[in-house]
C-alpha positions as a Markdown table, in Angstrom:
| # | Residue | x | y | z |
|---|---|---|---|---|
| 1 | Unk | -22.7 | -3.9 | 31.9 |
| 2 | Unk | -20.1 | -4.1 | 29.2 |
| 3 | Unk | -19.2 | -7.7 | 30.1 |
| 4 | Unk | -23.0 | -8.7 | 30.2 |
| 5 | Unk | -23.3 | -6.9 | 26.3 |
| 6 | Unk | -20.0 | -8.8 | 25.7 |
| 7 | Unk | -21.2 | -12.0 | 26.5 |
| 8 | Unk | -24.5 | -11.6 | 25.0 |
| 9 | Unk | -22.8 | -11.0 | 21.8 |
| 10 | Unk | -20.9 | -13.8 | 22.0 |
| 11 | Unk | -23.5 | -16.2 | 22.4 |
| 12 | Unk | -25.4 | -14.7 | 19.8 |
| 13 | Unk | -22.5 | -15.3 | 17.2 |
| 14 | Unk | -22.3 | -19.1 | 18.3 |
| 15 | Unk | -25.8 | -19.3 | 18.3 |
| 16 | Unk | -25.7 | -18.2 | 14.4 |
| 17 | Unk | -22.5 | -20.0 | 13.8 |
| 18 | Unk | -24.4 | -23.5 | 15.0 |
| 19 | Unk | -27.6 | -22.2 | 12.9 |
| 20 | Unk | -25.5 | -21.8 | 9.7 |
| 21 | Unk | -23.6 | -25.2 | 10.5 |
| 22 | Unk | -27.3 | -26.8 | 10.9 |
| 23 | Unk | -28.8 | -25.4 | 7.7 |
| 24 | Unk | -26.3 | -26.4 | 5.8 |
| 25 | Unk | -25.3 | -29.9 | 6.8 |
| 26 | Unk | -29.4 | -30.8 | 6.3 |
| 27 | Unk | -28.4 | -30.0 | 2.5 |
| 28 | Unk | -26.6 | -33.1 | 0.8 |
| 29 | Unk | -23.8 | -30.9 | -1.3 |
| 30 | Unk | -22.3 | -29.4 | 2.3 |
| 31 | Unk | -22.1 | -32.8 | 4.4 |
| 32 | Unk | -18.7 | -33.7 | 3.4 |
| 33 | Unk | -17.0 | -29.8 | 2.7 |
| 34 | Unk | -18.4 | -28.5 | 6.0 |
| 35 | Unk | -16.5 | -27.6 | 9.6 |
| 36 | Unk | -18.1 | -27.6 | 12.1 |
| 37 | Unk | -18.7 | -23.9 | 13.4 |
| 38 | Unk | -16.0 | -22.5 | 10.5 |
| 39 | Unk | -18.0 | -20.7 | 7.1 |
| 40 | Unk | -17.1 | -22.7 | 4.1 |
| 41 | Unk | -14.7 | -20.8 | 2.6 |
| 42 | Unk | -12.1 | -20.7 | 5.1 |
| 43 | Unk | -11.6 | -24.6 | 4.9 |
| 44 | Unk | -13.3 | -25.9 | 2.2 |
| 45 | Unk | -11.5 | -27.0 | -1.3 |
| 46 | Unk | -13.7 | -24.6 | -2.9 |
| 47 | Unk | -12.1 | -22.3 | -1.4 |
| 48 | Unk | -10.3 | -19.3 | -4.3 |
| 49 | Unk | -6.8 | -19.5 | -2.7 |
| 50 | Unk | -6.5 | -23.0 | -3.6 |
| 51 | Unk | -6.4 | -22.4 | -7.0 |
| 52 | Unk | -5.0 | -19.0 | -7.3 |
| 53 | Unk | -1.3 | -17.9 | -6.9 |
| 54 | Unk | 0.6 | -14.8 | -6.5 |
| 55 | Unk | 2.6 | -13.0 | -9.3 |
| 56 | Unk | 5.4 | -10.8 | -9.7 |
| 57 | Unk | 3.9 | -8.7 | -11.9 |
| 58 | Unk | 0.5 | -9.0 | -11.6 |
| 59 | Unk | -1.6 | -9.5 | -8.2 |
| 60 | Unk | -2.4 | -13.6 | -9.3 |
| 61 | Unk | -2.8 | -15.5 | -11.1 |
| 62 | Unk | -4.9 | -18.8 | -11.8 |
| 63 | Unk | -2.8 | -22.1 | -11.1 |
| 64 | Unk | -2.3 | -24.2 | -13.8 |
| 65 | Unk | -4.6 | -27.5 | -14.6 |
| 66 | Unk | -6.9 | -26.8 | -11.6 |
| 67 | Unk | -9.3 | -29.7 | -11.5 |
| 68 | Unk | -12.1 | -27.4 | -9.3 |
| 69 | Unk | -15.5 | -27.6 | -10.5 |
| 70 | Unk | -15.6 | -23.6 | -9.8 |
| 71 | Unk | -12.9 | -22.9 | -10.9 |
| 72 | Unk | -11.2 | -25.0 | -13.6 |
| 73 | Unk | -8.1 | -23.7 | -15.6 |
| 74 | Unk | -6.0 | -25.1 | -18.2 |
| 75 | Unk | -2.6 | -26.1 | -19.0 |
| 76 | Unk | -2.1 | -22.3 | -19.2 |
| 77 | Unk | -4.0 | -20.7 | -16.2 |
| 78 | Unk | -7.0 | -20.2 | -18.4 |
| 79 | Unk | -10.3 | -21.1 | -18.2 |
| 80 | Unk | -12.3 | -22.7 | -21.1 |
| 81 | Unk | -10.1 | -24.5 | -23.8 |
| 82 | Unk | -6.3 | -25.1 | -24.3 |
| 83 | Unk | -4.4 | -22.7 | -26.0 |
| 84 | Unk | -1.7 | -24.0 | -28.0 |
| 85 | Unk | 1.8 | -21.9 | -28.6 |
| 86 | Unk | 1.2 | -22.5 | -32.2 |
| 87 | Unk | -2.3 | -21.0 | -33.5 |
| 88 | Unk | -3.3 | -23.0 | -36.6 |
| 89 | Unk | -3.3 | -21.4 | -40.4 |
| 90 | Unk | -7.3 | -21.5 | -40.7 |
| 91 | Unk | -8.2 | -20.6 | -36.8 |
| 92 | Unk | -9.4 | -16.5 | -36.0 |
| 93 | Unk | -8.1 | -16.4 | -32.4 |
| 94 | Unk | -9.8 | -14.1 | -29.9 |
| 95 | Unk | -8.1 | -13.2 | -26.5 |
| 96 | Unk | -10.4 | -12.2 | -24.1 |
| 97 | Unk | -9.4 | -10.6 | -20.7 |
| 98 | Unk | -11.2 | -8.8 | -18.0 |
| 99 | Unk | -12.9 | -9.8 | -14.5 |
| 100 | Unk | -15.5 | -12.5 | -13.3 |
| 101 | Unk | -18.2 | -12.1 | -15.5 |
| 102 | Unk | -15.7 | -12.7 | -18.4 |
| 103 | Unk | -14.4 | -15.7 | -16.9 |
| 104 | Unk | -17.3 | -17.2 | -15.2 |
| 105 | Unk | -21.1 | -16.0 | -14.9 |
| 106 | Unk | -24.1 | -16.7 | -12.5 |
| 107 | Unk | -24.8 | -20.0 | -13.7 |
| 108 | Unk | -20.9 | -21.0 | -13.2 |
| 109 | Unk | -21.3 | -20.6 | -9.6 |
| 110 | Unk | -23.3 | -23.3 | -8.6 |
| 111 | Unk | -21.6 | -27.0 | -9.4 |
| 112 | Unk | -20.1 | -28.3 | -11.7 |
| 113 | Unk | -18.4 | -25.5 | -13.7 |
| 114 | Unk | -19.9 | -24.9 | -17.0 |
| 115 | Unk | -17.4 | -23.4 | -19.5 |
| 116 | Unk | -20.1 | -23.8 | -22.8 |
| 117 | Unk | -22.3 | -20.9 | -20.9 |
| 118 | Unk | -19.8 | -18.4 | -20.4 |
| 119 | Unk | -20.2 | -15.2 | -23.1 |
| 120 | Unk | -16.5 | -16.0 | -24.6 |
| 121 | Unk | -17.5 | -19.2 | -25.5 |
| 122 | Unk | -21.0 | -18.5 | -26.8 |
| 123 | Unk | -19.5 | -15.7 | -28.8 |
| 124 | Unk | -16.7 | -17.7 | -30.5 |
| 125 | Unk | -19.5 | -20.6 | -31.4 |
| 126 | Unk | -21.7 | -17.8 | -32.6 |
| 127 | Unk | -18.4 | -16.3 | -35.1 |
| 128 | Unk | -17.9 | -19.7 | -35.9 |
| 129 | Unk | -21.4 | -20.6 | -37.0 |
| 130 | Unk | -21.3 | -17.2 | -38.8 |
| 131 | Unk | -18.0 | -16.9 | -40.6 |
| 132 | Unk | -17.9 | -20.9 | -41.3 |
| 133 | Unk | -14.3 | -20.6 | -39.9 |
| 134 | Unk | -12.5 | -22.2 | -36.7 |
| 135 | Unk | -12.4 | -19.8 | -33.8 |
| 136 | Unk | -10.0 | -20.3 | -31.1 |
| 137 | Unk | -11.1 | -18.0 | -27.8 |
| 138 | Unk | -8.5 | -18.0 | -24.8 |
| 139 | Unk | -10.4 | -16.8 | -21.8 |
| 140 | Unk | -7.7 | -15.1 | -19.6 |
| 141 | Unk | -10.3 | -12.9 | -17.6 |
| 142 | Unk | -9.6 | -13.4 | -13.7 |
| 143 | Unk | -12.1 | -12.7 | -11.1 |
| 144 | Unk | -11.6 | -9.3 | -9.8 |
| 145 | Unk | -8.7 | -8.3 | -12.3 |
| 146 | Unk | -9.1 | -4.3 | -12.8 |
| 147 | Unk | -7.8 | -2.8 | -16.3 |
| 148 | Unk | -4.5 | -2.6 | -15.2 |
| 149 | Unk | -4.4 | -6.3 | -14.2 |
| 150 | Unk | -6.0 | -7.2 | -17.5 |
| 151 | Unk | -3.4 | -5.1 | -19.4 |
| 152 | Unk | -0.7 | -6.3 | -17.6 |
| 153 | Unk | -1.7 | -9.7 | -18.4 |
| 154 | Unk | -2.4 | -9.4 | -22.3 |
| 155 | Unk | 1.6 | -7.7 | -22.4 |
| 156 | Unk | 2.8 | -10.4 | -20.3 |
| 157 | Unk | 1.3 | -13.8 | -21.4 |
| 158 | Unk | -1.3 | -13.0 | -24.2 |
| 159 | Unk | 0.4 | -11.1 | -26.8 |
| 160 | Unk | 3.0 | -14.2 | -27.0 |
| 161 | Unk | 0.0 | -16.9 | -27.9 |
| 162 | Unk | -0.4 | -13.6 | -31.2 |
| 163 | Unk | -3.9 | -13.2 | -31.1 |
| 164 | Unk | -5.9 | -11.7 | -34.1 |
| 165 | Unk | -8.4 | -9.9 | -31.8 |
| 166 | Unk | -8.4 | -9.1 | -27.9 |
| 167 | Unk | -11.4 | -8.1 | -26.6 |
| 168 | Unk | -11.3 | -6.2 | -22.7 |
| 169 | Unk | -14.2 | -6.8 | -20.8 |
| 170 | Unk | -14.4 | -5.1 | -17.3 |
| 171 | Unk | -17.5 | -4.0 | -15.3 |
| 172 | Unk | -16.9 | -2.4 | -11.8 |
| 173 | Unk | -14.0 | -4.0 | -10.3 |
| 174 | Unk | -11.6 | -0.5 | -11.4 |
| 175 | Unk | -14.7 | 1.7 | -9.5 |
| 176 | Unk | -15.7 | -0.8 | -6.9 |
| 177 | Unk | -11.7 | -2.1 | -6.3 |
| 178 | Unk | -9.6 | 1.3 | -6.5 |
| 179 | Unk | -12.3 | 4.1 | -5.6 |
| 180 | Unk | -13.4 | 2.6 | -2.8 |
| 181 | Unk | -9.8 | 2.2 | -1.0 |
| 182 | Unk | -9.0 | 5.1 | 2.1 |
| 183 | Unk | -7.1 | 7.7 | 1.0 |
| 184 | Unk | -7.6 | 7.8 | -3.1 |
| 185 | Unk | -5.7 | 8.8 | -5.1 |
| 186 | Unk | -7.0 | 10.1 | -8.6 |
| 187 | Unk | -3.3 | 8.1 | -9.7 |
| 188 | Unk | -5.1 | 5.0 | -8.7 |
């Protein structure tokens, strides 16, 4: 009996694996990024851990000048424009750090990546328009970075680039990320 449940679900789990391959190749944008009964993710060059690397101080980081439509970063790891060491006389700069929907947003998901829609840089247009001064933003939010990660990140790299404002913008990734682990600890 157990090898006949066994078997069943195994068939059942190629039989969605070949339904998902299917659905997808019949869509134009998959043909060419899509293995044959493998999801997406695991091979595909829109894949996170192609553009992400590990840290000594932090969990990752994002790699420098990824070309990714997804996920794009600049000479710096950042997304949206490129910081410069030196911040001009006449420019406000704004770091902003936190998780995804910081650094990307719904819209960002689908192709190409889309760093005019993202809140940072409709909020530095909107203080530029408003103040009649240059504002320099330097999105440094990471998907799934908690608060730690974030602060971590603004002591490490963004307090160097001397900012004149950070802004911190985290939704559930300290709840969602730390709370749910086994064994919490209220440390966490």
């Amino acid at each position: 009996m157990l090898k006949i449940t066994l078997l069943i679900f195994f068939f059942l789990e190629l039989s969605l694996r070949f339904y998902v391959f299917s659905s997808r190749r019949r869509r134009a944008e998959y043909k060419k990024e899509y293995i044959f009964l493998s999801p997406i993710s695991w091979t595909s060059k829109f894949s996170k851990v192609n553009y992400y690397k590990s840290h000594p101080y932090i969990s990752y980081v994002k790699k420098t000048n990824n070309q990714s439509s997804r996920y794009p970063s600049n000479n710096m790891g950042y997304a949206g424009n490129y910081p410069t060491d030196k911040k001009q006389k006449c420019c406000y700069r704004i770091y902003v750090c936190g998780d995804s929907t910081s650094e990307q947003n719904d819209y960002d998901m689908d192709d190409p990546f889309d760093p005019d829609v993202t809140w940072p840089h409709v909020m530095g247009k909107e203080l530029e328009r408003l103040s009649q001064k240059e504002v320099e933003i330097i999105n440094a939010s990471v998907s799934l970075y908690t608060s730690v990660e974030s602060l971590i990140e603004f002591q490490l790299r963004g307090l160097s680039l001397r900012p004149d404002m950070a802004i911190f913008n985290l939704n559930l990734t300290d709840a969602w990320l730390c709370q749910s682990v086994a064994g919490y600890q209220s440390d966490y």
